[in-house]
C-alpha positions in Angstrom: 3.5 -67.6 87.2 0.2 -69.2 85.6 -2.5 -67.8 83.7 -4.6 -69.5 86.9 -2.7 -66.2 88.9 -5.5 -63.6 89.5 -4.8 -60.7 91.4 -7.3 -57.6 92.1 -5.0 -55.0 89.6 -6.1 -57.2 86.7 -9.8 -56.8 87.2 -12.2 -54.6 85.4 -15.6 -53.8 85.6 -18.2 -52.0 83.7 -20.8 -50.3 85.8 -24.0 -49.2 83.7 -21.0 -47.8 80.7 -22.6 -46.3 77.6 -21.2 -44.9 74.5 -22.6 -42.6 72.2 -21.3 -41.2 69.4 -22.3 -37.7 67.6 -24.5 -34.5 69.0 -27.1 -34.8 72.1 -29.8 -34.5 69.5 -28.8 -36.4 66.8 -26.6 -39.2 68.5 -25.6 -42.9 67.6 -25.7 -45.7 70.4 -22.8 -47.8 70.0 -23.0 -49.2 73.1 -26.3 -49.7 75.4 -25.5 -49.3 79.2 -23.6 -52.4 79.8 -22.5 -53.9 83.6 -20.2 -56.8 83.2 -17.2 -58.3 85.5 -13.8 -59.5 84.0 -12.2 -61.0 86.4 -8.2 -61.1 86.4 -6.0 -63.7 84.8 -8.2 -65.0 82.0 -8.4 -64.9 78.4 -11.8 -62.9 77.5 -12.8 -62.6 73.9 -15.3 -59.9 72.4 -17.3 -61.3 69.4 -20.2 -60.1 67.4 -21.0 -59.2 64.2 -19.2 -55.7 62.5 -20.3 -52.3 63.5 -21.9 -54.0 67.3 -19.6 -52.1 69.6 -16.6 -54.6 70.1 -13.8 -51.9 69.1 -15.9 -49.6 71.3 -16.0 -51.4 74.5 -12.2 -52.3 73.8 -11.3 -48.6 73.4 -13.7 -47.5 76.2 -11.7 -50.0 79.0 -8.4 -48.7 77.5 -9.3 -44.9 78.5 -9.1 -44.1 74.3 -13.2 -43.5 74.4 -14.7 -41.7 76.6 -18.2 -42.9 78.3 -21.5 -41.2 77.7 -22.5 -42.5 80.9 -21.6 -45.1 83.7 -18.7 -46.2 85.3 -15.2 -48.2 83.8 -12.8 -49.5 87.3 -9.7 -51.2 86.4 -7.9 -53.2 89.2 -10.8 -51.6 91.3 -9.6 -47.8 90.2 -12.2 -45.3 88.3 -10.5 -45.1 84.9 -12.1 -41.6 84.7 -11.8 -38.8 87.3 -13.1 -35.4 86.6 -13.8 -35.7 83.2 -9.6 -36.9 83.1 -8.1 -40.5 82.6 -6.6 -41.5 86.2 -3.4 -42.6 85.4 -3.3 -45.2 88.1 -6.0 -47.2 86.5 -3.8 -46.7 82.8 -0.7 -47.8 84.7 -2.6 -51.8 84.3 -3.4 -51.2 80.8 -1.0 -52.5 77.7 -3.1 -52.2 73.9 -2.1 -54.3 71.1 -3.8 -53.3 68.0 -4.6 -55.2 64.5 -1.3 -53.2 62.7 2.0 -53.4 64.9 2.4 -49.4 64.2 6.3 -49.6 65.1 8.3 -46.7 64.2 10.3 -47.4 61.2 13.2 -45.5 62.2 13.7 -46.9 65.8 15.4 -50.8 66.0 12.9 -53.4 67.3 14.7 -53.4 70.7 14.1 -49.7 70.5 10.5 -50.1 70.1 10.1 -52.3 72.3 11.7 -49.9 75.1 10.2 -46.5 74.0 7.4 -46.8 76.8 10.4 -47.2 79.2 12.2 -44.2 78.1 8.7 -42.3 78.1 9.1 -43.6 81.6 12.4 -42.7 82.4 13.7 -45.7 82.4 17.8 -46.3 81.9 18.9 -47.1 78.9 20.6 -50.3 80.1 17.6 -51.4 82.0 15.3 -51.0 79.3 17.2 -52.5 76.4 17.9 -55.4 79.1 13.7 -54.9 79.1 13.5 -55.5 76.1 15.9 -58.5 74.9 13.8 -60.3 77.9 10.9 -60.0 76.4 12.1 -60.4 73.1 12.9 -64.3 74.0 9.5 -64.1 75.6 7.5 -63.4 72.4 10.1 -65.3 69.9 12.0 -62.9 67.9 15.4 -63.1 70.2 18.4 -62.7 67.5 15.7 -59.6 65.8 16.6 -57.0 68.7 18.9 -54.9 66.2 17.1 -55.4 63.1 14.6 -52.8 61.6 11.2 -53.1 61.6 10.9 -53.2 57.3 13.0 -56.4 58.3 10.5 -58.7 59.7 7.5 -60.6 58.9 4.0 -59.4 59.5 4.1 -61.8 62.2 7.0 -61.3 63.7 6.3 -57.9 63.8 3.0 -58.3 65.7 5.3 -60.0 68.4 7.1 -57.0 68.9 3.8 -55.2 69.2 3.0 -57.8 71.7 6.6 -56.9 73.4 6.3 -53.3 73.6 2.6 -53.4 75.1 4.4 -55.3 78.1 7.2 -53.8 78.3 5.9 -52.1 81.8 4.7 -55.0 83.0 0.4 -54.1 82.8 -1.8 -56.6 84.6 -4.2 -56.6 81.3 -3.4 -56.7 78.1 -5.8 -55.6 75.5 -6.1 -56.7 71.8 -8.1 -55.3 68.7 -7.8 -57.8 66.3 -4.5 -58.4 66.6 -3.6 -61.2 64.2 -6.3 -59.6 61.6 -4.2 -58.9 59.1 -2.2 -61.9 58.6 -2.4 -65.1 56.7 -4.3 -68.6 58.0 -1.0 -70.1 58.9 0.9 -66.9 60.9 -2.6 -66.4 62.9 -2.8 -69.8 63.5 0.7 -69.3 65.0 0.4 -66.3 66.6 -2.9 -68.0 68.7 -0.5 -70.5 69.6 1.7 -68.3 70.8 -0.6 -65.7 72.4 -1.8 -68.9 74.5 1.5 -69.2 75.5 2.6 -65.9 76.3 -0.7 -65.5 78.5 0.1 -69.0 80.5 3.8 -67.8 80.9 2.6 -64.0 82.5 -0.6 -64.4 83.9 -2.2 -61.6 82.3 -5.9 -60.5 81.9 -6.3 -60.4 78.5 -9.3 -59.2 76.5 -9.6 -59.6 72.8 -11.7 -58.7 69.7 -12.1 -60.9 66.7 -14.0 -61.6 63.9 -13.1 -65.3 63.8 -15.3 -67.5 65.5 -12.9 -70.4 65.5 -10.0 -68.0 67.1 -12.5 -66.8 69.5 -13.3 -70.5 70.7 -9.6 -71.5 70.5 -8.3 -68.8 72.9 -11.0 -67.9 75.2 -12.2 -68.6 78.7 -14.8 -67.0 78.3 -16.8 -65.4 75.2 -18.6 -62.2 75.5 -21.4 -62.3 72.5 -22.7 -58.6 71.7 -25.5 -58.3 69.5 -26.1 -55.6 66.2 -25.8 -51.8 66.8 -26.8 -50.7 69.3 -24.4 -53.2 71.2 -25.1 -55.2 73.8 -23.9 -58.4 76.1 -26.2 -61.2 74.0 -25.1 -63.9 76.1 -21.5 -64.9 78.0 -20.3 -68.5 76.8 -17.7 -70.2 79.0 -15.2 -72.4 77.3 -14.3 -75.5 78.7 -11.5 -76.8 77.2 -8.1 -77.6 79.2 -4.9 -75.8 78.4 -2.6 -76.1 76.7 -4.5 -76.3 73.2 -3.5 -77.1 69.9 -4.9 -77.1 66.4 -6.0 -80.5 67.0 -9.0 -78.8 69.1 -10.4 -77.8 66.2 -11.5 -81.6 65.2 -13.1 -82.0 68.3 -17.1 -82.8 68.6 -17.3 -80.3 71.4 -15.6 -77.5 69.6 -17.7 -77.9 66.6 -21.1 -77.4 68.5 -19.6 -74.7 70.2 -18.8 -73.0 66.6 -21.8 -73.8 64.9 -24.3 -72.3 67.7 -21.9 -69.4 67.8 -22.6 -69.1 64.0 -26.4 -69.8 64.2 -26.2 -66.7 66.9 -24.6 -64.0 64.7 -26.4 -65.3 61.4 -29.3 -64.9 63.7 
């Protein structure tokens, strides 16, 4: 499977969402009624200067904020239904966010597996589950060790595997690599490229990097200062695979410095 595979379950659309935050009479817009399309299988990235809405949108399509007003489908489902989360809609929906929050006590296989046994899953076929994807994200050998064990970035991989342990069309990411050094995120967007072009996911991702955002995306959603909105949508056209060679590249420069001149803007 390709990153090009886009199925309906790995959709999601906004529908005239907005997010407030605080009493009726003395609210905060985080978010202005938005409408916007993701379509499945790509590589979306939210970007905008601190305190615009990013986290908020993230958290409002993952069912972790609820909408003032306006409508969130996922894979065509109404994430809310009577004031509830419809579990159909979560059943596409995997979160990585920027710490790996794995429980120190539990193995990394374990951790990996926990939203299998949450699901019932057998203990054979989820620890088989979860050396798969261990391979997948790069840390086969590290099933049995501990979390206190790895590296920042290696523990961010497991992050990575647990979020798909159940096999969710869309994968969604709040600054994952954050908190790591230049040359693990560097890394880790390499390997996030290839992860997504190996499983054909829908992923949607916050950052504050403008040179991560243009390396990884399809497509860049640009939201403007509180209260949040969709500035503009910039479509990138590089080919895939990509390297850190890109980053020399005319095309990519222009693309970075009008993203710049936006938020300084």
């Amino acid at each position: 499977m390709t990153a090009a595979t886009a199925t309906s379950d790995k959709s999601i659309s906004l529908k005239a969402t907005e997010k407030r935050f605080g009493a009726p009479k003395a609210s905060v817009q985080a978010l202005t009624p938005t409408t916007m399309d993701i379509a499945g299988g790509g590589m979306t990235i939210l970007l905008g200067p601190s305190g615009c809405g990013k986290t908020t949108m993230l958290r409002l399509i993952a069912g972790l904020e609820t909408p003032t007003s306006g409508l969130i489908e996922v894979g065509g489902v109404n994430l809310w239904s009577n004031g509830k989360r419809n579990s159909d809609a979560l059943s596409h929906l995997g979160m990585v966010f920027q710490e790996a929050n794995l429980f120190p006590w539990l193995t990394i296989e374990e951790n990996i597996a926990l939203p299998l046994k949450l699901r019932g899953v057998s203990k054979a076929e989820r620890l088989g589950k979860a050396q798969e994807l261990c391979r997948l994200v790069g840390i086969a050998g590290f099933e049995r060790r501990m979390p206190r064990e790895l590296s920042g970035g290696m523990r961010q991989r497991a992050s990575i595997a647990r979020a798909l342990s159940y096999d969710p069309g869309i994968l969604l990411m709040d600054e994952p690599f954050g908190a790591l050094d230049a040359i693990t995120r560097d890394t880790m967007n390499n390997e996030l490229q290839r992860i997504w072009m190996e499983t054909g996911k829908t992923v949607v991702l916050v950052t504050h990097s403008i040179g991560e955002a243009v390396f990884l995306a399809d497509r860049i959603v640009l939201l403007s200062p509180r209260p949040g909105r969709v500035q503009e949508i910039i479509e990138v056209p590089f080919p895939r695979p990509r390297d850190q060679s890109m980053y020399r590249e005319p095309e990519f420069q222009r693309i970075v410095s009008y993203l710049h001149g936006k938020l300084d803007h």
